[in-house]
N, C-alpha and C positions, 0 to 999 in steps of 0.2 A: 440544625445546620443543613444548608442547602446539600445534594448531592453530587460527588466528584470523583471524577477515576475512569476509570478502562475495564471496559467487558473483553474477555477472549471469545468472542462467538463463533461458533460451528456448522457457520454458514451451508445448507444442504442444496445439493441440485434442484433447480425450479425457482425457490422465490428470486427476487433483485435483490439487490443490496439495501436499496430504499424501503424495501419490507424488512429486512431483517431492523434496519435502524427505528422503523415505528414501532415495532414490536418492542423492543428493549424502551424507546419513548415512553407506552403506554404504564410503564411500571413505574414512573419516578412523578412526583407531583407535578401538576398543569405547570408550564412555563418554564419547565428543565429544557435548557438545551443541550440538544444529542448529534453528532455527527458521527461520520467515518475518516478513517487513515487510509483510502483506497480500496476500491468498488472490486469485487467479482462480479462476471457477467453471470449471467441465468446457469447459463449450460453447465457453470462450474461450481466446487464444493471448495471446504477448508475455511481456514481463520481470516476472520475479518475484526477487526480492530475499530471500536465503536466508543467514543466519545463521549464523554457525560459532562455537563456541567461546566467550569473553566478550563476543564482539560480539551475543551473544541477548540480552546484559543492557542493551543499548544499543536495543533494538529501538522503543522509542517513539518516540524521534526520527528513526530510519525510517519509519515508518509513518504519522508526522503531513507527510512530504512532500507537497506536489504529485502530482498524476498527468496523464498525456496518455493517452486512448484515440481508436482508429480504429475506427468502431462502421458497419455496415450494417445500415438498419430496415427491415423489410417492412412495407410498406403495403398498407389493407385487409386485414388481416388481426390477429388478438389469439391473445396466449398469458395462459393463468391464472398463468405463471411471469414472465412476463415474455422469453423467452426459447426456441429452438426445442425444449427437452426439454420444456416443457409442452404440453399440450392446446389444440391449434391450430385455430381457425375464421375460414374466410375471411369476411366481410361486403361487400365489395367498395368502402367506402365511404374513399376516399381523404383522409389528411390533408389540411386546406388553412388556413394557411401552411406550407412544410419549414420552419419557425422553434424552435430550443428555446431555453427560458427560459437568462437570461443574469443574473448576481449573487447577491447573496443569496438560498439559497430555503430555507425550511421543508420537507423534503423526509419522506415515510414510508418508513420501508424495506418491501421488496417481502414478501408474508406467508411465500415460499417464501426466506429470507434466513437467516444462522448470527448473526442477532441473537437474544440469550438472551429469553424469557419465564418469568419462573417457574422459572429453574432448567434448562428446555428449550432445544432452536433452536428457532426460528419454523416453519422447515422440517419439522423432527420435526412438529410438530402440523397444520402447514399440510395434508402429508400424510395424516394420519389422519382429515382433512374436519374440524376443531375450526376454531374460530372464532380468526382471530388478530387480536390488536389492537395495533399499533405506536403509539408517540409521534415524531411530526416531530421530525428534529431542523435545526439549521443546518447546512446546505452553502454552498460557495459554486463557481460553475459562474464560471470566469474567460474563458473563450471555449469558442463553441458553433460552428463553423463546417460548411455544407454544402460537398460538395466536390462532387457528383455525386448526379445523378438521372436514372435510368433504370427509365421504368415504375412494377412495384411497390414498387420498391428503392432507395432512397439513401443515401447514405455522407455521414460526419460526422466533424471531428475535434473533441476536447472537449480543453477543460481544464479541472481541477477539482480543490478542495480533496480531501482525506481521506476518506473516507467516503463519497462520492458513488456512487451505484448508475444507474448510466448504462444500465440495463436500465429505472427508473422515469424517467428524463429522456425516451428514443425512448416510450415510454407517452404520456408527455406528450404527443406530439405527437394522439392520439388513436387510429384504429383502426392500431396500427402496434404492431411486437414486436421486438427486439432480436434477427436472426440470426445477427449475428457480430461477435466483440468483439475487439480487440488492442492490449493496453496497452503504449504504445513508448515511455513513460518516465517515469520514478520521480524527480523532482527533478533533482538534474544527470546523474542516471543513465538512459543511453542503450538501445534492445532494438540497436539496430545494433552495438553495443561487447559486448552480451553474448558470454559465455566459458563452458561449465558445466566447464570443465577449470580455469579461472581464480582462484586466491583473493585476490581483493585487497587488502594489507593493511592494518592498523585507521586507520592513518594515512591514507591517499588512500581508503578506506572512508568515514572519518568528515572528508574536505574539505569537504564544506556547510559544516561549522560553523569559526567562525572558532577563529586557535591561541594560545597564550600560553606563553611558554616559561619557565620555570621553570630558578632558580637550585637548586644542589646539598638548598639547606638547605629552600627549600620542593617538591621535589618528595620528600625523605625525610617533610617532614607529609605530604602528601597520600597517600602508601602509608598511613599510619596514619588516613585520615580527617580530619584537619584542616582548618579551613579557612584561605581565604585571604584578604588584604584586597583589596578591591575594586579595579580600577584602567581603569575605566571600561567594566567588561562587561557589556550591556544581556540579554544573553540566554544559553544556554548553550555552551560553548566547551570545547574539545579541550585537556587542560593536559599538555602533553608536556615531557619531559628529553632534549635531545641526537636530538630523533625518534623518539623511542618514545611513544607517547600512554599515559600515565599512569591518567587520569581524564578526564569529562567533569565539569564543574563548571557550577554555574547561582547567580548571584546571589538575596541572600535577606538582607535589609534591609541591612547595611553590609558583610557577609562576599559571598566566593564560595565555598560548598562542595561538595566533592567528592559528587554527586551517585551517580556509578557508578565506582569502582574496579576497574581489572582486573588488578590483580597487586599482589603485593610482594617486596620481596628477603628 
């Protein structure tokens, strides 16, 4: 049986993310596909959420989880990256409040970022001294907490919707840069439970979302795509036979249809 399910990886400072994901690659037979649920950059450590098999095709609803970061900012001090691999000058001129924004924020992403422009990353051009221009989008920052302040340096733990760039959050705060970042968890997935030898499989992978169990005759549609009639599911759910998850399905005016399929007999 091909291979399927979720590594908790324990992404370390230095390699990419795209190293950590060929690394886990190299272990599964020629022609396994492997993805991620959203990149850490270099400078940063913690859980990254790595893909195997049909569960790459599920990957949105990984990626749209929650996140927790433990981030330490240097104060008095600016990076043009936001972060210590860029161009760093000290000002000496200290934050004051340690306060970061809390709720909904219209946030820019940072110009050195793998948001596309044109076809490019930001970063590609950011690089080349070009001009980059981002559109805000919505985030939302659910807790912003200090834990420690020493000197130039304070530590933070965040929570935050999707897409949050917690390099332009510690920015916020004003002459301060992001020196170290570690994401400790991905929705109900923990860095302390991470495993890179572990694959967990599609069923307790895919537990966020709630289950519905399927009689003989409709989990035979659902292999073929069909849909199902509704029976009170607000959002999208795990449609498994006997334990084996089938399909993720998502409601859509009176049906629930099989949005992602990962096999048939």
């Amino acid at each position: 049986m091909a291979p399927a399910g979720v590594v908790l990886h324990p992404k370390p400072r230095g390699p990419t993310s795209h190293d950590v994901v060929a690394a886990v690659r190299r272990r599964f037979p020629r022609g396994t596909k492997v993805g991620h649920a959203g990149t850490l950059d270099p400078f940063a450590s913690g859980l990254l959420l790595v893909l195997v098999g049909p569960l790459t095709r599920a990957q949105r609803w990984f990626t749209a989880l929650p996140k927790t970061y433990r981030a330490v900012a240097r104060l008095g001090w600016t990076s043009d990256t936001g972060d210590p691999d860029g161009r760093l000058a000290r000002t000496g001129r200290m934050p004051d409040p340690l306060v970061l924004p809390v709720g909904e924020l219209d946030q820019v992403p940072p110009a050195h970022s793998a948001v596309r422009v044109g076809g490019r990353r930001a970063y590609e051009l950011a690089r080349r001294g070009e001009e980059v221009r981002l559109e805000p989008r919505r985030v939302t920052v659910h807790r912003a907490e200090r834990l420690w302040h020493e000197g130039e340096r304070a530590g933070f733990e965040i929570e935050c919707s999707s897409g949050t760039y917690v390099r332009s959050l510690i920015a916020s705060l004003g002459d301060a840069y992001c020196e170290e970042l570690e994401r400790t968890a991905i929705g109900p997935f923990r860095l302390e439970d991470a495993d890179p030898e572990r694959l967990l499989a599609p069923r307790e992978a895919l537990g966020f979302l709630p289950e519905r169990q399927l009689a003989p005759k409709e989990a035979e549609g659902v292999r073929q795509g069909r849909a199902l009639t509704l029976a009170g599911e607000a959002g999208p759910v795990r449609l498994a036979e006997e334990g084996e998850v089938l399909a993720i399905g998502e409601p859509r005016e009176r049906e629930l249809g099989p949005v992602v399929v990962f096999g048939a007999r």
